[in-house]
N, C-alpha and C positions, 0 to 999 in steps of 0.2 A: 366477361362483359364489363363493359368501363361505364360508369358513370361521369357524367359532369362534372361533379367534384372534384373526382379521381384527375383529370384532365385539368381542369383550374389548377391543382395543385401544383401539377408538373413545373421543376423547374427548369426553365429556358437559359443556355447558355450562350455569352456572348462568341463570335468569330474568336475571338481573345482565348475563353478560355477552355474551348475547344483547342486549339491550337498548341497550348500550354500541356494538357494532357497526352497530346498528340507527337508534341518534340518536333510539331513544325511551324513556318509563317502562320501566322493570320490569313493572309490571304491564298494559301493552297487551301485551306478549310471553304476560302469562297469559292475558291475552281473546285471542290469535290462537290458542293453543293449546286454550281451552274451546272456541273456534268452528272447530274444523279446521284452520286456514288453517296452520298448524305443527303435525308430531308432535310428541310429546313421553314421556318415561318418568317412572315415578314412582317414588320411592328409597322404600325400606320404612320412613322416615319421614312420605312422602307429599308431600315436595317434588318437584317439577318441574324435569327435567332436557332436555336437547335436545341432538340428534348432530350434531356438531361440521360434519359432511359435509353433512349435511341443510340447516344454515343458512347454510351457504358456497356451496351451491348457490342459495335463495332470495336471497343476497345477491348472487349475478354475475348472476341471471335480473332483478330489480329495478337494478341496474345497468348493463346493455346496454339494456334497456330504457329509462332513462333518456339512454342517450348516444349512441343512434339519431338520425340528423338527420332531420329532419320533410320531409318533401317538399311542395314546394310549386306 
């Protein structure tokens, strides 16, 4: 169970450095987040932010995934 806190804490990464981690544009990170495939939050600016937790998770799930040995 999460608290408040826990949640305040959270850090929010830009489109940027999601993308960075990712080895892709900036903006494929916004088309993954118009199309679901990433949540994401929106600053009362209206820019696009993403939880820190959230893409470190999509990042070791895409990474095991790749370093699976294929059976033959």
């Amino acid at each position: 169970m999460s608290t408040p806190t826990q949640n305040q804490s959270e850090r929010l990464l830009t489109p940027g450095e999601v993308a960075t981690l990712f080895r892709v544009d900036p903006k494929t990170v916004t088309r993954w987040a118009s199309a679901g495939r990433i949540g994401s939050i929106r600053t009362p600016g209206g820019h696009r932010r993403f939880r820190e937790s959230e893409v470190r998770g999509m990042l070791a799930d895409l990474t095991s995934e790749a370093t699976v040995p294929h059976q033959h």
